[in-house]
MDTraj code that builds the backbone (N, CA, C; nanometers):
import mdtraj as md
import numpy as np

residues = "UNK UNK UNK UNK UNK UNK UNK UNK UNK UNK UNK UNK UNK UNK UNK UNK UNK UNK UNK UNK UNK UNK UNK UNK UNK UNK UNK UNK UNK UNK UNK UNK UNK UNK UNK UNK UNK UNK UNK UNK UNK UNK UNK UNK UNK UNK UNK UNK UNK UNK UNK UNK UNK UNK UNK UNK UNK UNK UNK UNK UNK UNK UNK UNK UNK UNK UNK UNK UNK UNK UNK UNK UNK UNK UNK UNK UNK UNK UNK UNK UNK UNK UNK UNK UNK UNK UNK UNK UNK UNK UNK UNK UNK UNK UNK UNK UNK UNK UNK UNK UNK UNK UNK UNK UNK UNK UNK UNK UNK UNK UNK UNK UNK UNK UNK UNK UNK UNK UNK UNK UNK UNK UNK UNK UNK UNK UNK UNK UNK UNK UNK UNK UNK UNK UNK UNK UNK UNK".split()
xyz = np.array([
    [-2.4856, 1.5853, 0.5488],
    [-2.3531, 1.6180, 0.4994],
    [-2.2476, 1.5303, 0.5659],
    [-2.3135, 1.5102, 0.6802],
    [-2.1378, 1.4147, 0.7537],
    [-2.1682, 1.2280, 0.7551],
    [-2.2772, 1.1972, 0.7096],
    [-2.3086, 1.0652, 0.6404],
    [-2.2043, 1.1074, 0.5001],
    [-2.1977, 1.1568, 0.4435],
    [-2.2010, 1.1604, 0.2889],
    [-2.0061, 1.1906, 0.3191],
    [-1.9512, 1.2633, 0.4103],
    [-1.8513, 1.2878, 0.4082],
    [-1.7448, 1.1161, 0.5041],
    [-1.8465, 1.0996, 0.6288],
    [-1.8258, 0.9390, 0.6805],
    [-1.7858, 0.8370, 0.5172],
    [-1.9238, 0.8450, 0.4607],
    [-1.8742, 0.7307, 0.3287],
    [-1.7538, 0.7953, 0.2447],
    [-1.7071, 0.9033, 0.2333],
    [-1.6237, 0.9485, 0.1660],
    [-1.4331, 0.8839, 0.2264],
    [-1.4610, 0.8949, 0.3434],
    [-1.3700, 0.8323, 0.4587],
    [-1.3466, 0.7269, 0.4182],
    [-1.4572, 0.6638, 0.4217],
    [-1.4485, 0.4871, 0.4004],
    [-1.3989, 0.4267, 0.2828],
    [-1.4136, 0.5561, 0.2007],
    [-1.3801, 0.5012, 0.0572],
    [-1.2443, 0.5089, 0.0547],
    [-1.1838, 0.6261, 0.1160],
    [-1.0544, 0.6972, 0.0754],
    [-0.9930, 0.5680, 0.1319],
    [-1.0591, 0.5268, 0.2671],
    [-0.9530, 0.4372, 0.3486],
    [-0.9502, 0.2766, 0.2865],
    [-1.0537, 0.2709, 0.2482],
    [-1.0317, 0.1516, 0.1543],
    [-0.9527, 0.1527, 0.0078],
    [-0.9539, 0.2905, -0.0100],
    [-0.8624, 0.2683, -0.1353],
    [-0.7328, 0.2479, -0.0896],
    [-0.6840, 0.3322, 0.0076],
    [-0.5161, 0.3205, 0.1045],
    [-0.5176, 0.1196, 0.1265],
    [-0.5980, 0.0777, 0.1417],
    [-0.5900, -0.0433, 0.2420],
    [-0.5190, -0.1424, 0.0710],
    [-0.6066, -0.1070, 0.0531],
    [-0.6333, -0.1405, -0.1626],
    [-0.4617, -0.1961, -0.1738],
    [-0.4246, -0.0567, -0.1950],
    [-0.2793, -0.0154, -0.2231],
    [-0.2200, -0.1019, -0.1196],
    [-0.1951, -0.1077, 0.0029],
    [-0.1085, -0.1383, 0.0599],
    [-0.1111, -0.2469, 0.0875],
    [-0.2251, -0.3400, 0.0381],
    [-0.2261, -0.5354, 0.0147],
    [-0.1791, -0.5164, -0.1322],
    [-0.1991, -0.4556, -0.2597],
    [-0.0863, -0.4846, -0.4019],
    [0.0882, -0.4704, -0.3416],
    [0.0942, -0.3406, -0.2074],
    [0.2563, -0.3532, -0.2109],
    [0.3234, -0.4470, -0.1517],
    [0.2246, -0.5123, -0.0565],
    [0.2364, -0.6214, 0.0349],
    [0.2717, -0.7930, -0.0752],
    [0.1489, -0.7828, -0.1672],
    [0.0965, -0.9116, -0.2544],
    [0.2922, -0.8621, -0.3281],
    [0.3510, -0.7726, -0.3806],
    [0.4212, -0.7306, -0.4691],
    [0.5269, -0.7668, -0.3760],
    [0.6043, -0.7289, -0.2840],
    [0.7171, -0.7749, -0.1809],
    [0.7069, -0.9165, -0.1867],
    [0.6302, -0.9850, -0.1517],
    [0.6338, -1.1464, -0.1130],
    [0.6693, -1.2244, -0.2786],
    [0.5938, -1.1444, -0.3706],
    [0.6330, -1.1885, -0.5219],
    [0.8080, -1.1796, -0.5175],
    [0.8678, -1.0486, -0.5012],
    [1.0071, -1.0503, -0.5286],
    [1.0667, -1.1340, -0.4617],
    [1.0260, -1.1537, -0.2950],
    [1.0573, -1.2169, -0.2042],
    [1.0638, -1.3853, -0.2349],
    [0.9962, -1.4334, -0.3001],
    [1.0004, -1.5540, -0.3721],
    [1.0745, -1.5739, -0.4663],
    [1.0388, -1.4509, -0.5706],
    [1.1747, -1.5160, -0.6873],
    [1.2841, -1.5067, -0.6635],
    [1.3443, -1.3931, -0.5373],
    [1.4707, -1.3918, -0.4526],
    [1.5135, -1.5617, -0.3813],
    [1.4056, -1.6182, -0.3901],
    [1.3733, -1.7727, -0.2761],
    [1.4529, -1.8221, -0.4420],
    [1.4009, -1.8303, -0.5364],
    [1.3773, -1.8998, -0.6771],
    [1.5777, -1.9120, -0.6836],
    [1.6065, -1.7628, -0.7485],
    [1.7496, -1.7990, -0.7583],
    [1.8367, -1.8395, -0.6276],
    [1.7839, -1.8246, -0.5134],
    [1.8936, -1.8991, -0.4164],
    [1.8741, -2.0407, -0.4483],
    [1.7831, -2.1076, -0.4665],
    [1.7550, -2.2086, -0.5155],
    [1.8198, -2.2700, -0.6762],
    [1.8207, -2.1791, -0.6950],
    [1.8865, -2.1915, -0.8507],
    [2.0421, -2.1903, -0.8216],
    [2.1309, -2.1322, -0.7589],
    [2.2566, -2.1042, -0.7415],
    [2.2564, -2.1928, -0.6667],
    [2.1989, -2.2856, -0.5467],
    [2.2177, -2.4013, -0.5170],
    [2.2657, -2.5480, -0.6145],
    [2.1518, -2.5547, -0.6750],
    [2.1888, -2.6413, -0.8314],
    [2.2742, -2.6544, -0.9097],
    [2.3097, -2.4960, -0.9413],
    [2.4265, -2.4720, -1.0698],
    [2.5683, -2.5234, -0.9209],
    [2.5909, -2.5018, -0.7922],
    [2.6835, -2.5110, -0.7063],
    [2.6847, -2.6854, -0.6914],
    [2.5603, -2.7580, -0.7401],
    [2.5884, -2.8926, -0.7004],
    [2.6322, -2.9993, -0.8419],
    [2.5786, -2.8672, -0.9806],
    [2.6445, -2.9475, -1.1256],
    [2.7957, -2.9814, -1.0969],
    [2.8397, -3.0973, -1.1392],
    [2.9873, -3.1469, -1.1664],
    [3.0368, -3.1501, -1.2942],
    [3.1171, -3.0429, -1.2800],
    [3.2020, -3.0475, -1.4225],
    [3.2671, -3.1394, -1.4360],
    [3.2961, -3.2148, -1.5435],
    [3.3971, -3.3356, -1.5902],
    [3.5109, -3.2991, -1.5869],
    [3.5621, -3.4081, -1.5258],
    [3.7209, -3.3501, -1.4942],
    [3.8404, -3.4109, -1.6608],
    [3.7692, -3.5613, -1.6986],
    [3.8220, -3.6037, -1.7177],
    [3.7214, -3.6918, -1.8474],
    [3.7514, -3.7239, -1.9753],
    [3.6429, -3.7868, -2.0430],
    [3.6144, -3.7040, -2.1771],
    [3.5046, -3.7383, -2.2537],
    [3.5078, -3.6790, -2.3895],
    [3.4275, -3.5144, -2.3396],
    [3.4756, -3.4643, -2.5045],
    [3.3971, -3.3060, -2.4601],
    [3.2584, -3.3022, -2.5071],
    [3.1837, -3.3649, -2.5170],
    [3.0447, -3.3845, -2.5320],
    [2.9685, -3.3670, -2.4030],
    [3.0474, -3.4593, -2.2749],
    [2.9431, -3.4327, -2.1491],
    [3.0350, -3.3356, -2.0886],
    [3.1100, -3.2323, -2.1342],
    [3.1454, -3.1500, -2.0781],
    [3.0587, -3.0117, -2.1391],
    [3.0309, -3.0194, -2.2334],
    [2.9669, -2.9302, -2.2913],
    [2.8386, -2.9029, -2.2648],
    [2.7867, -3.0399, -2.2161],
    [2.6661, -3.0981, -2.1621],
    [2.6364, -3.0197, -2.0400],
    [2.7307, -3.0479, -1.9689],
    [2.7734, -2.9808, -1.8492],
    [2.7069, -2.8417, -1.7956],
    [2.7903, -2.7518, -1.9248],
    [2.8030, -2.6037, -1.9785],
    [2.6540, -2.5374, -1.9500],
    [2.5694, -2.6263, -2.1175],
    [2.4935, -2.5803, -2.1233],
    [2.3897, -2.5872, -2.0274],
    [2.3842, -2.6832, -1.9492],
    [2.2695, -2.7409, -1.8200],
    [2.3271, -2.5687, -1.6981],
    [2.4445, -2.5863, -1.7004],
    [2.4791, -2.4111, -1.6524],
    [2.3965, -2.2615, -1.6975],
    [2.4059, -2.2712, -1.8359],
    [2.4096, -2.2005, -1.8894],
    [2.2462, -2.1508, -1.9193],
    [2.1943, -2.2834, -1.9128],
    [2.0440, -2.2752, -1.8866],
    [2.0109, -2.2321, -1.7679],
    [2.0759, -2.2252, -1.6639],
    [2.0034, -2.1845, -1.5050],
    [2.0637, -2.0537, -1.5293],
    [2.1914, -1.9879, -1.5824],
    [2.2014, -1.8401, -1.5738],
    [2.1132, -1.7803, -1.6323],
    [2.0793, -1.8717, -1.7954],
    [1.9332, -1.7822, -1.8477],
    [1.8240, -1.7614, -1.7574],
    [1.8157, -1.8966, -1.6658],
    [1.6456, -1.8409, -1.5689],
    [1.7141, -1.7893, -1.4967],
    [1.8392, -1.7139, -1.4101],
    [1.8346, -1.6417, -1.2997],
    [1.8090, -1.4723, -1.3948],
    [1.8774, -1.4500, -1.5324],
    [1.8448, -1.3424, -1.5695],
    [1.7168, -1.3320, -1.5540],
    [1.6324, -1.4421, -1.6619],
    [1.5033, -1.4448, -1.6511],
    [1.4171, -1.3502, -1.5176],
    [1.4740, -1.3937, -1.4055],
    [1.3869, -1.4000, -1.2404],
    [1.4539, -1.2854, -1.2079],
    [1.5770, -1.1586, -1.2692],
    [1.6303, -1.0931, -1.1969],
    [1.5763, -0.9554, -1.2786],
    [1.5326, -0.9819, -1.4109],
    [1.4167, -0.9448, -1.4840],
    [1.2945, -0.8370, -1.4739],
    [1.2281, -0.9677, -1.3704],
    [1.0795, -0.9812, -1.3479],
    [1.1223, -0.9100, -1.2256],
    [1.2241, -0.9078, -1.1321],
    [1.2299, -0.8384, -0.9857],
    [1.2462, -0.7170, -1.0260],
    [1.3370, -0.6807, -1.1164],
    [1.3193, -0.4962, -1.1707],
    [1.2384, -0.4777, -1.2201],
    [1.1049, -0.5535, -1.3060],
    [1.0283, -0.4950, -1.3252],
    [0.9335, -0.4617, -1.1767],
    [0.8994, -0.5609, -1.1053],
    [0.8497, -0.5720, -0.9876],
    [0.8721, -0.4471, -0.9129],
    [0.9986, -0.4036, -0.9230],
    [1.0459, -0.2949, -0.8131],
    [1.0055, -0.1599, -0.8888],
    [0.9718, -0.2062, -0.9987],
    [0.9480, -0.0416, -1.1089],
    [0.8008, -0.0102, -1.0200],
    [0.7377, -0.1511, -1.0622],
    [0.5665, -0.1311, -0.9945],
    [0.5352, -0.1182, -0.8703],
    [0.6922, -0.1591, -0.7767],
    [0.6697, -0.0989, -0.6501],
    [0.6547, 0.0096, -0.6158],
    [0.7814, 0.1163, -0.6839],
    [0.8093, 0.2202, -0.6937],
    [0.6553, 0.3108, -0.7145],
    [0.6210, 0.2436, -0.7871],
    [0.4120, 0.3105, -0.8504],
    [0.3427, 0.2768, -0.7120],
    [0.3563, 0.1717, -0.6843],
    [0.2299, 0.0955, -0.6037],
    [0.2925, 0.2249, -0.4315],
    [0.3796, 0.3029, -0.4315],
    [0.3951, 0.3665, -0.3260],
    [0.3988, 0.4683, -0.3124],
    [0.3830, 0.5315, -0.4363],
    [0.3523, 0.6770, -0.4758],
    [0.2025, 0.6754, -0.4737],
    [0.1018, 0.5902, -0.5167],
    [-0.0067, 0.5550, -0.5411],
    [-0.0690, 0.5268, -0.3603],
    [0.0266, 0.4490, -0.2841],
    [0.0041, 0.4922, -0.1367],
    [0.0004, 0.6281, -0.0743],
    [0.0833, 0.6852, -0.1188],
    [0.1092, 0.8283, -0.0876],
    [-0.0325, 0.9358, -0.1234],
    [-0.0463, 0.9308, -0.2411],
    [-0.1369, 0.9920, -0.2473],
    [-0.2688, 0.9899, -0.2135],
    [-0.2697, 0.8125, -0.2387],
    [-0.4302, 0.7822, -0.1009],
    [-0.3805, 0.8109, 0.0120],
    [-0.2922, 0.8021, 0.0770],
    [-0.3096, 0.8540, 0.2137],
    [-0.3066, 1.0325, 0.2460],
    [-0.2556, 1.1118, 0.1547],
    [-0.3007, 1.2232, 0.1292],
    [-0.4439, 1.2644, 0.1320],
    [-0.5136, 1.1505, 0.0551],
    [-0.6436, 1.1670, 0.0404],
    [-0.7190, 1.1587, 0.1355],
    [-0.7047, 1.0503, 0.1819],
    [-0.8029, 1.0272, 0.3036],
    [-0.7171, 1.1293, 0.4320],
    [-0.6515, 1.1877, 0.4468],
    [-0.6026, 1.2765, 0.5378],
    [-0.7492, 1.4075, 0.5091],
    [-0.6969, 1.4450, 0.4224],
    [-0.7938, 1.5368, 0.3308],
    [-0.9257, 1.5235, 0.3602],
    [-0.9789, 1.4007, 0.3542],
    [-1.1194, 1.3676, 0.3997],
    [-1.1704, 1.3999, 0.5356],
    [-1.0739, 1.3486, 0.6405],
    [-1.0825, 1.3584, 0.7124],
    [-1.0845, 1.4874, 0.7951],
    [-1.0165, 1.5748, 0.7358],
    [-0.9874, 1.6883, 0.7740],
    [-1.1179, 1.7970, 0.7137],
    [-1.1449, 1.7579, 0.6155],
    [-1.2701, 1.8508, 0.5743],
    [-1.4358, 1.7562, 0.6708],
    [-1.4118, 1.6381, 0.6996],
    [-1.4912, 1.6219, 0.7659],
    [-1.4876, 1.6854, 0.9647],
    [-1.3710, 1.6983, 0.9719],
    [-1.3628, 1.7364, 1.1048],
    [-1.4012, 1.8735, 1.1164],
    [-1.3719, 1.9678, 1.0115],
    [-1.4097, 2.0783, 0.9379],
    [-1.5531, 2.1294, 0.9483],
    [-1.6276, 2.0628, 0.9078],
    [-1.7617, 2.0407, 0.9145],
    [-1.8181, 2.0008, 1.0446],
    [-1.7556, 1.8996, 1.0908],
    [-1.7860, 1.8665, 1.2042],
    [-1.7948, 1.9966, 1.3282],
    [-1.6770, 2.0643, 1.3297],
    [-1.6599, 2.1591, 1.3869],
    [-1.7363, 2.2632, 1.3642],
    [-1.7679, 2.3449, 1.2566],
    [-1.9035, 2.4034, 1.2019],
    [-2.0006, 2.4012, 1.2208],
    [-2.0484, 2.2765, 1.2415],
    [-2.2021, 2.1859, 1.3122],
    [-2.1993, 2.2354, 1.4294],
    [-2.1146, 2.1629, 1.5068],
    [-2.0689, 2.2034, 1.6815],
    [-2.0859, 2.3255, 1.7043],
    [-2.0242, 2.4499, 1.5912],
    [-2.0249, 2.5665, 1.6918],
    [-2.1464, 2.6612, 1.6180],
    [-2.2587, 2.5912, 1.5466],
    [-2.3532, 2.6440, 1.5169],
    [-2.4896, 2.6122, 1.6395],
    [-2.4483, 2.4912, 1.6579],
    [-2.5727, 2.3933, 1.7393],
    [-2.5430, 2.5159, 1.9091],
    [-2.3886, 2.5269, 1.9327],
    [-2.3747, 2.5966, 2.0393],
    [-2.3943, 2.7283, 2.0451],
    [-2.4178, 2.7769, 1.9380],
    [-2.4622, 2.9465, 1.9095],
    [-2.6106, 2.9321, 1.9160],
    [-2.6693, 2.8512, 1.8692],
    [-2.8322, 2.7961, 1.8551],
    [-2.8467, 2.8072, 2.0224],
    [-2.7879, 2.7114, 2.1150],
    [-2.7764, 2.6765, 2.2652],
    [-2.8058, 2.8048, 2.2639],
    [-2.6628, 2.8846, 2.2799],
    [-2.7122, 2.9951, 2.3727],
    [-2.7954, 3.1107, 2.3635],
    [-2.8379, 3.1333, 2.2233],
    [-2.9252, 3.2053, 2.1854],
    [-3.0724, 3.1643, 2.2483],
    [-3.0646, 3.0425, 2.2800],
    [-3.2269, 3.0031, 2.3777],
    [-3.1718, 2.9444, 2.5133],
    [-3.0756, 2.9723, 2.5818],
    [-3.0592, 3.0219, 2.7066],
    [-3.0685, 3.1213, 2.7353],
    [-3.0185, 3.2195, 2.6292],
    [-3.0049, 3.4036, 2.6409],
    [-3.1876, 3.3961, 2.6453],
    [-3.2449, 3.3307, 2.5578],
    [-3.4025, 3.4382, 2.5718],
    [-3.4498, 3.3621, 2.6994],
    [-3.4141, 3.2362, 2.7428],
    [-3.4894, 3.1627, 2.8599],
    [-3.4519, 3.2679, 2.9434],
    [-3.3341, 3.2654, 3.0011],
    [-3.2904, 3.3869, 3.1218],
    [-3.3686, 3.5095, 3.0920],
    [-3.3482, 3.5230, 2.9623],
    [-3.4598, 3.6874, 2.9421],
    [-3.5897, 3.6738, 2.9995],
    [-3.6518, 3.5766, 2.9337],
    [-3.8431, 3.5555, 2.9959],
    [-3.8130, 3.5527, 3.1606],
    [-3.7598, 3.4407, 3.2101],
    [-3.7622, 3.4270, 3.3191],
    [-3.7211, 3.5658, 3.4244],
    [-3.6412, 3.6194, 3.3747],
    [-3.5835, 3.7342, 3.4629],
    [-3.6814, 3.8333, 3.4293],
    [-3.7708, 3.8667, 3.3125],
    [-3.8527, 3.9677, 3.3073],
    [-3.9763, 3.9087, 3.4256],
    [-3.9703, 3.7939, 3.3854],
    [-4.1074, 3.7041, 3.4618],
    [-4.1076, 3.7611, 3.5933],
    [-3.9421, 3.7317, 3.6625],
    [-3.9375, 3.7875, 3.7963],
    [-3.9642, 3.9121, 3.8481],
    [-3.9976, 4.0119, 3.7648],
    [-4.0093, 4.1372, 3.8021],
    [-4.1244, 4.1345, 3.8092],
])
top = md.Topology()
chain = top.add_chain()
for i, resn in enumerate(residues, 1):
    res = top.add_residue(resn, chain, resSeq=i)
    for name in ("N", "CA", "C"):
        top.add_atom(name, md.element.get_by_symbol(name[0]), res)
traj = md.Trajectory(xyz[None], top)
């Protein structure tokens, strides 16, 4: 029973471990596309608007802008979705670690059960040893 409850442990704790490299793999994702638009707001901060000249490369200008606000929506996007699946990926921690609490606790459970059977066993053949022996002595 406490082989079978040990692998039960192992499982629970590998599923917790599971979870908490997706929330880990999931932070460094946002954490990058957070890298992405600072990088991006760098660029759009180094475009030069025309001060002076036809409105063709001013427009030019615009849209080369207007294209990096589409990818920062794009990347600001994918981070709320990211944070939706965080939001999962830590409830989903929660409850494996519930679990394997649980495991653990019905194995200590058992464990303890074992212990105070093996020690009732003990003294029940100390009680008859002292018995033989003390009758012996008479």
């Amino acid at each position: 029973m406490e082989i079978k409850l040990i692998s039960l442990i192992k499982i629970a704790k590998q599923k917790l471990l599971e979870h908490e490299r997706s929330l880990a793999n999931n932070q460094a994702l946002i954490m990058r596309l957070h890298s992405e638009i600072d990088k991006i707001n760098v660029e759009i901060s180094a475009i030069e608007m025309p001060v002076s000249g036809n409105f063709a490369s001013y427009q030019m200008s615009r849209a080369g802008i207007h294209a990096y606000l589409y990818k920062i929506d794009d990347l600001r996007s994918q981070i709320s979705t990211l944070l939706k699946e965080q939001e999962t990926i830590k409830k989903n921690i929660r409850i494996a670690h519930l679990n394997h609490e649980k495991m653990i606790y019905v194995y200590n459970q058992a464990k303890n059960k074992k212990d105070a059977y093996l020690k009732n066993i003990e003294d029940k053949q100390l009680d008859e040893t002292s018995i033989m022996l003390h009758a012996r002595a008479k």
